[in-house]
DRENPA-3360 file (N, C-alpha, C; in nm, 2 decimals, always signed):
BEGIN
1 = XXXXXXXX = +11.25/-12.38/-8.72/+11.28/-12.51/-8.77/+11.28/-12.60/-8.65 ~ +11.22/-12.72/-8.66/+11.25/-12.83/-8.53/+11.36/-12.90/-8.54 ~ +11.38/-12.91/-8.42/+11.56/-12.99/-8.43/+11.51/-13.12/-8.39 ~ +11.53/-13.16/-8.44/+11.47/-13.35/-8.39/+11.60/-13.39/-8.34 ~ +11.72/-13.36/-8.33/+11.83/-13.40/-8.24/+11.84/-13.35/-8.12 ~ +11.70/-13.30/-8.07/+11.75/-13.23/-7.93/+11.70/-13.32/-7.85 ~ +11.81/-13.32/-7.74/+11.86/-13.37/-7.60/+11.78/-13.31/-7.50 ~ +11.74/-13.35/-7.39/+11.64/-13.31/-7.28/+11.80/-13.32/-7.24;
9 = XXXXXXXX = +11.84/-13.16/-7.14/+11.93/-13.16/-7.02/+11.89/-13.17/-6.96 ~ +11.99/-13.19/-6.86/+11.97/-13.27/-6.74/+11.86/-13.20/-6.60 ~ +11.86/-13.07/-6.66/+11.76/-12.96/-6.57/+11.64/-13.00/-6.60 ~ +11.63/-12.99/-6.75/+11.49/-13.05/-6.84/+11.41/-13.16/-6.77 ~ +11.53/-13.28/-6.75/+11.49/-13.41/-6.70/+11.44/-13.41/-6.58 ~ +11.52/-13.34/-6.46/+11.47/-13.36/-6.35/+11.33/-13.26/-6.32 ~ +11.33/-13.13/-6.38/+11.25/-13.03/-6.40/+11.09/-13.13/-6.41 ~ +11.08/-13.22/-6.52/+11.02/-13.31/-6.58/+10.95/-13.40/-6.45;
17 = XXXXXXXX = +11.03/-13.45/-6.40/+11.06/-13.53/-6.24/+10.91/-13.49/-6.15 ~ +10.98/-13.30/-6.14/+10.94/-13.27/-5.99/+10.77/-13.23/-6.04 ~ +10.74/-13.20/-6.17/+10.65/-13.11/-6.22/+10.53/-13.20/-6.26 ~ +10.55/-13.38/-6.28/+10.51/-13.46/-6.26/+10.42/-13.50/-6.14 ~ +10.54/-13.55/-6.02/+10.50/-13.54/-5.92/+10.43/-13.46/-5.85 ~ +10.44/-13.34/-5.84/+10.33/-13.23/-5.81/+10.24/-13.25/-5.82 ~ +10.24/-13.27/-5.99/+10.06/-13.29/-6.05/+9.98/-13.37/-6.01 ~ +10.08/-13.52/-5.97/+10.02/-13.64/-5.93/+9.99/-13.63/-5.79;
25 = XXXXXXXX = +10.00/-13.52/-5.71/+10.01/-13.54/-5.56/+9.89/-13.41/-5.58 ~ +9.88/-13.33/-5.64/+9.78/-13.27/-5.59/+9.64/-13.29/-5.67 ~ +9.63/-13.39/-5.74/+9.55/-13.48/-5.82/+9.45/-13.58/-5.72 ~ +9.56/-13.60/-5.59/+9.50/-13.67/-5.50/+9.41/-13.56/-5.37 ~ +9.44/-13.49/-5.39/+9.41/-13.39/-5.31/+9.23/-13.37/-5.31 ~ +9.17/-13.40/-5.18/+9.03/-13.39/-5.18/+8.97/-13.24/-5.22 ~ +8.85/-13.23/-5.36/+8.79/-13.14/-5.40/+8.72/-13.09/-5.30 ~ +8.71/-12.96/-5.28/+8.64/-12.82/-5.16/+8.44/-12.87/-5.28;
33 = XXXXXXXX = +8.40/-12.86/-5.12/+8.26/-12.90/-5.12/+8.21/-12.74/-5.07 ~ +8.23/-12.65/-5.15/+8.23/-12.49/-5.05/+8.29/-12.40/-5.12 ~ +8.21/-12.29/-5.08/+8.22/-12.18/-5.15/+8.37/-12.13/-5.08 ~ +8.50/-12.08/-5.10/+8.60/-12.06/-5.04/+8.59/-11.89/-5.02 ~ +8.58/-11.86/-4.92/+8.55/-11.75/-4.80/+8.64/-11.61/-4.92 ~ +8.79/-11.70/-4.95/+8.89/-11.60/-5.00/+8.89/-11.54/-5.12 ~ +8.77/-11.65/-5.20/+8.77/-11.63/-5.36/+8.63/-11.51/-5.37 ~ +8.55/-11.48/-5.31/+8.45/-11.37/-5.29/+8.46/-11.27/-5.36;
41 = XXXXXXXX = +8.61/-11.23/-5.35/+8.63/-11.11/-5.50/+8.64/-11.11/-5.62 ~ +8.65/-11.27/-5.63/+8.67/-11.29/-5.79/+8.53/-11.17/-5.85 ~ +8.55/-11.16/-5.97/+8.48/-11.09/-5.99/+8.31/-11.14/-6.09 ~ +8.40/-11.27/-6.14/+8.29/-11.34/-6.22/+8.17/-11.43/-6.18 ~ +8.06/-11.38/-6.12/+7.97/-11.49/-6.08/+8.01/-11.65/-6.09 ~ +7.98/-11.64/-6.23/+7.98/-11.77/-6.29/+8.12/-11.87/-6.24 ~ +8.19/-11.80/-6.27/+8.31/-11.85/-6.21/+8.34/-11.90/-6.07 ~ +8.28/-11.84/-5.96/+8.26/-11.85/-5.87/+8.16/-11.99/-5.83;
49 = XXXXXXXX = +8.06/-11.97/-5.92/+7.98/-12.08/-5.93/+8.03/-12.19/-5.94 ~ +8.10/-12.22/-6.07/+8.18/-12.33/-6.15/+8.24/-12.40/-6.03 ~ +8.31/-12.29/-5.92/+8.42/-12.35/-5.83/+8.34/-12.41/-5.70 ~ +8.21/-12.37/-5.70/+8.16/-12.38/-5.60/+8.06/-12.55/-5.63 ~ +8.07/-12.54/-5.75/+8.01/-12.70/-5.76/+8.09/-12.77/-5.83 ~ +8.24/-12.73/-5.80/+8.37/-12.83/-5.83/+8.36/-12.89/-6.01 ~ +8.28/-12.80/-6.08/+8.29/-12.78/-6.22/+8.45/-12.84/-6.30 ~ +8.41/-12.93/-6.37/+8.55/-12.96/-6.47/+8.65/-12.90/-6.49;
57 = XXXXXXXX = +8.75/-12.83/-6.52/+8.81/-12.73/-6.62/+8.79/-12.73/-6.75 ~ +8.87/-12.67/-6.83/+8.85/-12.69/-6.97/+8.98/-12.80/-6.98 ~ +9.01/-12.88/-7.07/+9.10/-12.98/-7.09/+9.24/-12.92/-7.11 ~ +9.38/-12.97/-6.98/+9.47/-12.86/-7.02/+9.49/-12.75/-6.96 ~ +9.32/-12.74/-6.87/+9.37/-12.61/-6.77/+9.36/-12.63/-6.60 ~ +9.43/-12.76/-6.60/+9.46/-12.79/-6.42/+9.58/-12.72/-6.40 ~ +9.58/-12.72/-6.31/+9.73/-12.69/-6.23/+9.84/-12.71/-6.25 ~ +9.93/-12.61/-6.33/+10.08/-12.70/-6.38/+10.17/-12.72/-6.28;
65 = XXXXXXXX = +10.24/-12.80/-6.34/+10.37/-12.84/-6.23/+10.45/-12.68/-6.17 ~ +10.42/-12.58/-6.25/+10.48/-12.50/-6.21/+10.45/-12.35/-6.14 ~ +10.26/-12.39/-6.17/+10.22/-12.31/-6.09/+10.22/-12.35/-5.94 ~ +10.22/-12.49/-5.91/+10.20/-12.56/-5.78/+10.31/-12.52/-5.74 ~ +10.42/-12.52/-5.76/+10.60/-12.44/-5.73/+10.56/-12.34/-5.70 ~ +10.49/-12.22/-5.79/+10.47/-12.11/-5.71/+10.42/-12.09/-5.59 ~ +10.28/-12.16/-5.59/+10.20/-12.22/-5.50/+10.27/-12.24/-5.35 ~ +10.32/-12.36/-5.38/+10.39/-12.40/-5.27/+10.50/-12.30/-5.17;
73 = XXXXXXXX = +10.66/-12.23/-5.28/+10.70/-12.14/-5.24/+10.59/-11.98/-5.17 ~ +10.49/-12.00/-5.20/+10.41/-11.86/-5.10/+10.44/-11.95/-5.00 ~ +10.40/-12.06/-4.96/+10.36/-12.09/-4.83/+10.49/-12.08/-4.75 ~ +10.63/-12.12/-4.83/+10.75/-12.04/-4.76/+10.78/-11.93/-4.71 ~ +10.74/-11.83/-4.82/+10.73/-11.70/-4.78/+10.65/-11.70/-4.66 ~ +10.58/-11.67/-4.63/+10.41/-11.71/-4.51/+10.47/-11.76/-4.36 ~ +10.60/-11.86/-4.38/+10.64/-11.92/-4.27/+10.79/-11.85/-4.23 ~ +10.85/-11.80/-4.34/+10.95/-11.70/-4.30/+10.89/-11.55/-4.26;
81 = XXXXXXXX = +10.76/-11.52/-4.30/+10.72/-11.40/-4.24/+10.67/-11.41/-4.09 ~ +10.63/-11.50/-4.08/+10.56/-11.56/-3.92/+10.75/-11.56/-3.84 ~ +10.81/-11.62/-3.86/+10.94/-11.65/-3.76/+11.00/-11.47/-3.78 ~ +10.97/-11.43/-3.88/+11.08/-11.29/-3.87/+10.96/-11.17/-3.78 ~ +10.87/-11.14/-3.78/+10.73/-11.09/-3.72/+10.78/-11.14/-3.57 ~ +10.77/-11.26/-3.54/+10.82/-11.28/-3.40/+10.93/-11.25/-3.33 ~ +10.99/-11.27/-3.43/+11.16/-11.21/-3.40/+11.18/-11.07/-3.35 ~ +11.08/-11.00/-3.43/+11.10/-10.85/-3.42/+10.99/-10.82/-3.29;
89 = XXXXXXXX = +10.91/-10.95/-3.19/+10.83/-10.90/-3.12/+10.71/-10.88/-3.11 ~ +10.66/-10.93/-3.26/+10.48/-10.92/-3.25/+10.42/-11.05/-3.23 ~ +10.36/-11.06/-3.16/+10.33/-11.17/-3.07/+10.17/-11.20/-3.17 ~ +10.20/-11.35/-3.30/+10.14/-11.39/-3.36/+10.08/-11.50/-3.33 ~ +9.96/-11.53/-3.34/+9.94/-11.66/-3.35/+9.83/-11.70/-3.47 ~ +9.89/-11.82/-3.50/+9.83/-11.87/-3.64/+9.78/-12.02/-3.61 ~ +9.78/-12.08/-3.52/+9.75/-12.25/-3.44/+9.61/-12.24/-3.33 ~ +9.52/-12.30/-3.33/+9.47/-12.33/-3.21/+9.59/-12.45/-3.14;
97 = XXXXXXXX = +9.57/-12.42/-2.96/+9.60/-12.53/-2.90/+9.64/-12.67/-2.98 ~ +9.54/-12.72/-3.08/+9.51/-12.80/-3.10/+9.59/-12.84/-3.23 ~ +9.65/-12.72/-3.31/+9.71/-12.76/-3.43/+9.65/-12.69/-3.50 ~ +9.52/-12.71/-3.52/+9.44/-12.62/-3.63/+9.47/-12.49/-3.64 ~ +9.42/-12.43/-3.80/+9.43/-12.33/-3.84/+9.28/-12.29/-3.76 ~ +9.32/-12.12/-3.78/+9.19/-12.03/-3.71/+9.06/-12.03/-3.84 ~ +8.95/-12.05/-3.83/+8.88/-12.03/-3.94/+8.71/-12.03/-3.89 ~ +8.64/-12.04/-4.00/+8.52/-12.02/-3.99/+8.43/-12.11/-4.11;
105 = XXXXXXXX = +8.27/-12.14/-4.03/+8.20/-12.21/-4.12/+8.05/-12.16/-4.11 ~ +8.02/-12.09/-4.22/+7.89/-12.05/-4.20/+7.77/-12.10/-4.33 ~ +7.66/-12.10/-4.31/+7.57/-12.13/-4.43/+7.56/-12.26/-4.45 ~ +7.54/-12.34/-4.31/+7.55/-12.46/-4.28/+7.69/-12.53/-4.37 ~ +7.81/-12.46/-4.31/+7.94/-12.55/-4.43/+7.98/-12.52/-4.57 ~ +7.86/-12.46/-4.62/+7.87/-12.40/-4.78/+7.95/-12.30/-4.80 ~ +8.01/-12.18/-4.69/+8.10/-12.14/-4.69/+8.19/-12.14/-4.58 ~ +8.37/-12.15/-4.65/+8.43/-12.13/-4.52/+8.56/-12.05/-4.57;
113 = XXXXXXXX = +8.64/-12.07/-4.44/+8.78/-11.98/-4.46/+8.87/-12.01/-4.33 ~ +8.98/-12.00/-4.41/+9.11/-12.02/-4.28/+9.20/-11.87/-4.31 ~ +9.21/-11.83/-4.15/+9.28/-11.72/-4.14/+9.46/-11.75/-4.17 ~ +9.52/-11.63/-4.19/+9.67/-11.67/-4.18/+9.67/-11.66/-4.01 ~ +9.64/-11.57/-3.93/+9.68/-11.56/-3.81/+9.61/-11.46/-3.74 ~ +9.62/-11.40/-3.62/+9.57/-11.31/-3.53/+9.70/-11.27/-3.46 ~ +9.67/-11.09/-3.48/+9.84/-11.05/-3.40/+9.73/-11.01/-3.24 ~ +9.81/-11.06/-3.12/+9.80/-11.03/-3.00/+9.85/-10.95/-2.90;
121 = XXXXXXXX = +9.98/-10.91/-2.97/+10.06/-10.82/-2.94/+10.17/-10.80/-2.97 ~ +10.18/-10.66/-2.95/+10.36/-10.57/-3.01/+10.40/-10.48/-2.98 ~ +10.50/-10.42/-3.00/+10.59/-10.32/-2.92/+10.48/-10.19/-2.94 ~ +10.49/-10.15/-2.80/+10.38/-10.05/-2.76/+10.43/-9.92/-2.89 ~ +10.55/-9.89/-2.92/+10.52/-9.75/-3.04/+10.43/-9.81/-3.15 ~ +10.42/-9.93/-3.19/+10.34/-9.95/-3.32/+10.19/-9.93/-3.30 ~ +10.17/-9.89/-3.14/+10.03/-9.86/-3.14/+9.88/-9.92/-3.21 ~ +9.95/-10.04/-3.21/+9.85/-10.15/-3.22/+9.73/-10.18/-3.20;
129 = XXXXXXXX = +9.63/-10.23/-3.20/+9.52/-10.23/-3.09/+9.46/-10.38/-3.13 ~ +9.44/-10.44/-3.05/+9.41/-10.62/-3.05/+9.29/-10.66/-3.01 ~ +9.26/-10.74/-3.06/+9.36/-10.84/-3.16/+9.31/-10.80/-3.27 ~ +9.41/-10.85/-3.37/+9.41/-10.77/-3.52/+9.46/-10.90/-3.58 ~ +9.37/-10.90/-3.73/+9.37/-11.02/-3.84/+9.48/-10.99/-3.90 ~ +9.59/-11.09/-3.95/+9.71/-11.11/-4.01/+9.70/-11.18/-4.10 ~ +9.72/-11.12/-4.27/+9.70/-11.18/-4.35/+9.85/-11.17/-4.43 ~ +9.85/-11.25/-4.52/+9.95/-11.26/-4.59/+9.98/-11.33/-4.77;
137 = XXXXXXXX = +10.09/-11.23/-4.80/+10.10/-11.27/-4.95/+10.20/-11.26/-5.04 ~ +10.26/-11.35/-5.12/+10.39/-11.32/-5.12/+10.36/-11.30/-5.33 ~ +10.44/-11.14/-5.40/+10.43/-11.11/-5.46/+10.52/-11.07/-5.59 ~ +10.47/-11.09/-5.68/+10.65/-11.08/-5.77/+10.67/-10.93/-5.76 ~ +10.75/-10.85/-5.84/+10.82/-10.72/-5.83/+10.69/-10.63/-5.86 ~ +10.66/-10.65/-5.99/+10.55/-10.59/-6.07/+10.43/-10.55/-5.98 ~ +10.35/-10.66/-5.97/+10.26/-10.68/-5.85/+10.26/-10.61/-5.73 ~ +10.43/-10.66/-5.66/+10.42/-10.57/-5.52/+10.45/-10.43/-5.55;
145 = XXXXXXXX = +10.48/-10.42/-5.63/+10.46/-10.26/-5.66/+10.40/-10.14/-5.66 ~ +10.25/-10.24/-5.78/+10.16/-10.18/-5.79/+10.08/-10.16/-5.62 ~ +10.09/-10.28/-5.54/+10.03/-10.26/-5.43/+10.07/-10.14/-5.33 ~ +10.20/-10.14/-5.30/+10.27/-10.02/-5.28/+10.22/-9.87/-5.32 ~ +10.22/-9.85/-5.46/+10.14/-9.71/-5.47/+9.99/-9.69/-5.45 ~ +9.93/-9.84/-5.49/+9.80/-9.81/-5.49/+9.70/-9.81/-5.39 ~ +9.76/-9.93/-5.23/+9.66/-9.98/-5.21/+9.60/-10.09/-5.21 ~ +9.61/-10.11/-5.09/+9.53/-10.28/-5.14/+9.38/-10.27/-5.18;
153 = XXXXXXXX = +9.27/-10.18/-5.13/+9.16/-10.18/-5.17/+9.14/-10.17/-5.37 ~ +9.24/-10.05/-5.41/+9.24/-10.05/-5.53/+9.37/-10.18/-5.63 ~ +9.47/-10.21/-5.60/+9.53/-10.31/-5.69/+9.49/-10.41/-5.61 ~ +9.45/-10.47/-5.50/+9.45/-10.59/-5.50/+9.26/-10.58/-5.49 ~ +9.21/-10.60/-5.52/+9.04/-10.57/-5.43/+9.00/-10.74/-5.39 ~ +9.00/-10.82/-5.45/+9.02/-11.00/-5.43/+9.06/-11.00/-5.26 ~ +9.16/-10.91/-5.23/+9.24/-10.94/-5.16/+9.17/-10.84/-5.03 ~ +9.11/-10.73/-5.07/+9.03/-10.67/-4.98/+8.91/-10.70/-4.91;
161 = XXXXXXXX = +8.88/-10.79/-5.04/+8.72/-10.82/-4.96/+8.75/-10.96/-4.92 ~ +8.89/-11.03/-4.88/+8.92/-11.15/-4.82/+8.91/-11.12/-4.71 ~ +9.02/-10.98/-4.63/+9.03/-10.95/-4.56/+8.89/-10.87/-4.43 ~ +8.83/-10.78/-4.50/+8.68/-10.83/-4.52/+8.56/-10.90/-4.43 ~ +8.58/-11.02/-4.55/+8.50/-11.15/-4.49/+8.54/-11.15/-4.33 ~ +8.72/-11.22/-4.37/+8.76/-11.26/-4.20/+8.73/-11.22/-4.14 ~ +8.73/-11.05/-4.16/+8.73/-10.95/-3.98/+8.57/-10.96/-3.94 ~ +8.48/-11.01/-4.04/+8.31/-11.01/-4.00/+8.29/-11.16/-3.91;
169 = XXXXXXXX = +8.38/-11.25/-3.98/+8.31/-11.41/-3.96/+8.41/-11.45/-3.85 ~ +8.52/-11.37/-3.82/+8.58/-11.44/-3.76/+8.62/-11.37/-3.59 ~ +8.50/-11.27/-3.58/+8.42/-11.20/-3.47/+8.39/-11.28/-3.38 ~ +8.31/-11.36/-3.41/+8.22/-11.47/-3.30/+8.32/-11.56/-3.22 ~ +8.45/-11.63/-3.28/+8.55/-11.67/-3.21/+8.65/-11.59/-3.14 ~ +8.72/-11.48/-3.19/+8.80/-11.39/-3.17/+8.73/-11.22/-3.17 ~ +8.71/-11.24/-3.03/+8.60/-11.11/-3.01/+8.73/-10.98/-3.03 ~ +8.66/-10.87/-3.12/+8.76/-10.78/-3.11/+8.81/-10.75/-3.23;
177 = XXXXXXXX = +8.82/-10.87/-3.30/+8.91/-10.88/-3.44/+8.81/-10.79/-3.54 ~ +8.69/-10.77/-3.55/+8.65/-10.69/-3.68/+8.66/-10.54/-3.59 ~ +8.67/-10.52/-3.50/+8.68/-10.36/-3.45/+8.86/-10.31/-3.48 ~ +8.91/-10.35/-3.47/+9.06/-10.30/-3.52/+9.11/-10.36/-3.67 ~ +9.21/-10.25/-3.74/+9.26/-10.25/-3.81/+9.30/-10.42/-3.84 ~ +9.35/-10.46/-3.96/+9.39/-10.59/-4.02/+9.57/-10.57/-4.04 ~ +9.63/-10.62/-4.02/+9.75/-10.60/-4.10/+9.77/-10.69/-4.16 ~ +9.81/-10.61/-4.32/+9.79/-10.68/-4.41/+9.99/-10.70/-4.44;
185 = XXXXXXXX = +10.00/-10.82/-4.48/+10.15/-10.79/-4.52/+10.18/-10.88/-4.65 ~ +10.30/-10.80/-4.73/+10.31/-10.81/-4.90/+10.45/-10.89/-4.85 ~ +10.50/-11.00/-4.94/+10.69/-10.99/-4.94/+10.69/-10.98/-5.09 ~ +10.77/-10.91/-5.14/+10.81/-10.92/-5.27/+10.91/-11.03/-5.31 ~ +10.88/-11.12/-5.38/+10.93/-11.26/-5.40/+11.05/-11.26/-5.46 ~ +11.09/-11.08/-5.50/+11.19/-11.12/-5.58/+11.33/-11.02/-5.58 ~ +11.29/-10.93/-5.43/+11.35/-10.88/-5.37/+11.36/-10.88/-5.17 ~ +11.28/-10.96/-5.15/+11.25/-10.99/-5.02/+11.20/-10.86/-4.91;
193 = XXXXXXXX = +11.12/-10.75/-5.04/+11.12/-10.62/-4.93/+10.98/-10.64/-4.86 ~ +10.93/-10.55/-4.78/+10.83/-10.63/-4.70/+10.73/-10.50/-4.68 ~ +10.58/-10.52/-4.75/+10.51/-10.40/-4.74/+10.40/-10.41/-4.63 ~ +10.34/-10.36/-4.57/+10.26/-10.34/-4.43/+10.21/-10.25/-4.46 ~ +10.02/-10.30/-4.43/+9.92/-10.19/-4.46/+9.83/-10.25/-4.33 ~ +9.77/-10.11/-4.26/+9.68/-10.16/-4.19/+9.55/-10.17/-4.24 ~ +9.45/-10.22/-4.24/+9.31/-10.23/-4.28/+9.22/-10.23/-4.22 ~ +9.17/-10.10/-4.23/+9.01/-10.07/-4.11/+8.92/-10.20/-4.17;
201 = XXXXXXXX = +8.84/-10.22/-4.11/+8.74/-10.33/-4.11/+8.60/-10.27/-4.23 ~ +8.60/-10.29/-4.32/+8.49/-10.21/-4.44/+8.37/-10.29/-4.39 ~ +8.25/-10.27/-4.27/+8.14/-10.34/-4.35/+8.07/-10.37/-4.43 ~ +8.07/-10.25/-4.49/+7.99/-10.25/-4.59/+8.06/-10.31/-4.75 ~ +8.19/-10.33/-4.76/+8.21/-10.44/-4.83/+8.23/-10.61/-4.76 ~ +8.21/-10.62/-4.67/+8.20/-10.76/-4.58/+8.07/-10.78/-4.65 ~ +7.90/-10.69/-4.61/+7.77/-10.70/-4.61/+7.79/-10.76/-4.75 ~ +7.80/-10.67/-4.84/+7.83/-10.68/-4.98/+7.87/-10.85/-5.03;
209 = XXXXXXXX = +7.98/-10.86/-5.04/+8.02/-10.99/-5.02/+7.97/-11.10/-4.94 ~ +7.94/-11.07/-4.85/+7.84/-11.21/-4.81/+7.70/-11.20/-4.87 ~ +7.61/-11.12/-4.90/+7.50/-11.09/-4.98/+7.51/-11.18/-5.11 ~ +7.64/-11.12/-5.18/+7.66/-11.19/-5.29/+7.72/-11.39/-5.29 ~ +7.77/-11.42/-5.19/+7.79/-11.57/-5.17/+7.64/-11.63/-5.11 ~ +7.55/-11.57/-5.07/+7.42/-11.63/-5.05/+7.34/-11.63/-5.20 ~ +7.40/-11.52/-5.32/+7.34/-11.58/-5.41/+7.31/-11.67/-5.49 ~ +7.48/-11.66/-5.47/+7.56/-11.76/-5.55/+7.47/-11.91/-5.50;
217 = XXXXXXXX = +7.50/-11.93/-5.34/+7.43/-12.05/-5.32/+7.33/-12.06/-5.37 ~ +7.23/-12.00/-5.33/+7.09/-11.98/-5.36/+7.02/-12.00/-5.55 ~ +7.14/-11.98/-5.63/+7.14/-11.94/-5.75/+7.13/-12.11/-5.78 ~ +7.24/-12.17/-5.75/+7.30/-12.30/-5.78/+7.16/-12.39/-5.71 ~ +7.15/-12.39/-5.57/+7.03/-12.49/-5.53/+6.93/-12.50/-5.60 ~ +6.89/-12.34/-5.71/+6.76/-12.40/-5.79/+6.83/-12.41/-5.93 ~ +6.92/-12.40/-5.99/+6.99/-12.47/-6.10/+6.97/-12.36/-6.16 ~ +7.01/-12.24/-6.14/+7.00/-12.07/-6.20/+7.18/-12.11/-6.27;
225 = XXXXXXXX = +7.21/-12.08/-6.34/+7.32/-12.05/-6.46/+7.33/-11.91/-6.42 ~ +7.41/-11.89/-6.34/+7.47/-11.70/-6.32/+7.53/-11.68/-6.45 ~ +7.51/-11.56/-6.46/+7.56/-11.48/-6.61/+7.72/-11.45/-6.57 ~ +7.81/-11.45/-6.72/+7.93/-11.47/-6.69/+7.97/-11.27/-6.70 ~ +8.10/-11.25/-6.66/+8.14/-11.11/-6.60/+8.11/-11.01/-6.75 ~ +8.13/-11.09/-6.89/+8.16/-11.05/-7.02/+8.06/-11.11/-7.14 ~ +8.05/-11.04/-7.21/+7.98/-11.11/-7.33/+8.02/-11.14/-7.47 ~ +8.17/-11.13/-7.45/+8.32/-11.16/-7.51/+8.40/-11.20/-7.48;
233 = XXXXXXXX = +8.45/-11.34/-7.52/+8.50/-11.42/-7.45/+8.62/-11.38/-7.50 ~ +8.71/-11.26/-7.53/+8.81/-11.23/-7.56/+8.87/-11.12/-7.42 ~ +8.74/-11.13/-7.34/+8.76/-10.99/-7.23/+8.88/-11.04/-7.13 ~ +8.94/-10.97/-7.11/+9.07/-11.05/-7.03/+9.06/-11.16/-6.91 ~ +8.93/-11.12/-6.85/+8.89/-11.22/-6.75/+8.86/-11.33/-6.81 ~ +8.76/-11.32/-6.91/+8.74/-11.44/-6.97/+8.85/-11.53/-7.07 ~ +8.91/-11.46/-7.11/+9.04/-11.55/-7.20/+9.13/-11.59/-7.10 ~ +9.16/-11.56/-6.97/+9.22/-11.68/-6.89/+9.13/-11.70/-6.81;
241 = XXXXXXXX = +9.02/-11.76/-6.82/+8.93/-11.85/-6.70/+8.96/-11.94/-6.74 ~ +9.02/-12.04/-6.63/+8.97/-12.19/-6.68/+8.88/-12.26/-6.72 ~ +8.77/-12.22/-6.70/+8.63/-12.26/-6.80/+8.59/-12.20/-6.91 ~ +8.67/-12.11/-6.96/+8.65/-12.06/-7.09/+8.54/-12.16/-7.17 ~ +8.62/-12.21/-7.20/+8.55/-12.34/-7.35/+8.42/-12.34/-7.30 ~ +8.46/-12.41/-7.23/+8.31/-12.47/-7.12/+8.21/-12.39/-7.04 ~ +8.21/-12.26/-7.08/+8.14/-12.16/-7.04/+8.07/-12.11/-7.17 ~ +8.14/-12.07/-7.29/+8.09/-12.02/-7.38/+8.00/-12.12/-7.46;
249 = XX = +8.01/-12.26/-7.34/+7.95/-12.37/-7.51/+7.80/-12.35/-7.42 ~ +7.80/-12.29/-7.32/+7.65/-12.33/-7.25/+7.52/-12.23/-7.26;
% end
């Protein structure tokens, strides 16, 4: 039954407030002219495509006020893991001189990527070897869980062949970084526990993945329509794409 006497509380109202403003601030936010280095695992061409020539959404499926909250809190997590990492002695850096983030631009610009960081050093028992790519991710209970028994290669794989990419492209500036291990690090968002995985450098899913972002380009410059992951738009990937609609109407 609808209650037509209901009152927005006062949580409601300001909730309303911040969820607003979000939208409207990241509304202003300049659209990526580029294939993004991190998204490579997605699994769906097309999708990949869509993002890569800054494609519409379906109506309704921008960014909620509350995913941007999520959003935003990783990036907390991310800055509490850098100060506590230092604290304990591993000697991170995530800045050039200059302010900038560490990253890369290849394919004349069409693709790029920003690192979280480079470890340079740490307490000699962790037997380290440098410099080594530092990535990061901050994950609810469920999630960091599964990563925990499985693996980043197998529960997260998005997240493998990000790691990946970096250690290939981001060689030529930081000599060294694709020959040693990556450490990868999880916070669980909802118990603050903290998982650590080292990651040998996979060539052959780096090769892999860049093969496939040269197609993608190459696909789009002659006006090729990449085929989508399913031929059911009920398949899980496809029932939350944000292009749904707008993929099956074409």
């Amino acid at each position: 039954m609808l209650d037509f006497n209901h009152r927005a509380s006062l949580s409601e109202k300001i909730n309303l407030l911040i969820d607003k403003a979000l939208t409207t601030e990241n509304s202003k936010q300049t659209s990526r002219d580029y294939l993004g280095a991190s998204r490579l695992g997605v699994s769906c061409n097309r999708a990949l495509q869509f993002e890569y020539t800054d494609t519409p959404k379906d109506e309704d499926q921008n960014f909620t006020g509350k995913t941007l909250k999520i959003f935003q809190a990783g990036h907390v997590f991310e800055e509490l893991m850098i100060k506590w990492l230092r604290l304990a002695g591993i000697d991170l850096v995530t800045n050039k001189p200059n302010g900038q983030q560490f990253g890369f631009t290849v394919a004349g610009g069409k693709v790029k990527g920003h690192i979280d960081g480079a470890i340079i050093g740490a307490p000699e028992h962790l037997n380290f070897k440098f410099p080594m790519l530092w990535e990061c991710k901050s994950l609810n209970d469920k999630s960091w869980k599964d990563l925990v028994k499985k693996g980043l290669a197998v529960s997260k794989p998005i997240y493998a062949v990000q790691v990946a990419i970096y250690q290939a492209y981001m060689e030529p500036s930081i000599e060294g970084i694709s020959k040693n291990p990556a450490l990868f690090t999880a916070i669980n968002k909802d118990t603050a526990e903290i998982h650590f995985e080292l990651i040998p450098f996979d060539k052959s899913l780096a090769q892999k993945s860049s093969d496939r972002a040269v197609m993608i380009l190459r696909a789009t410059e002659s006006h090729e329509l990449l085929p989508r992951i399913a031929n059911d738009p009920t398949y899980f990937e496809c029932k939350f794409c944000p292009w749904q609609q707008r993929c099956w109407r074409l």
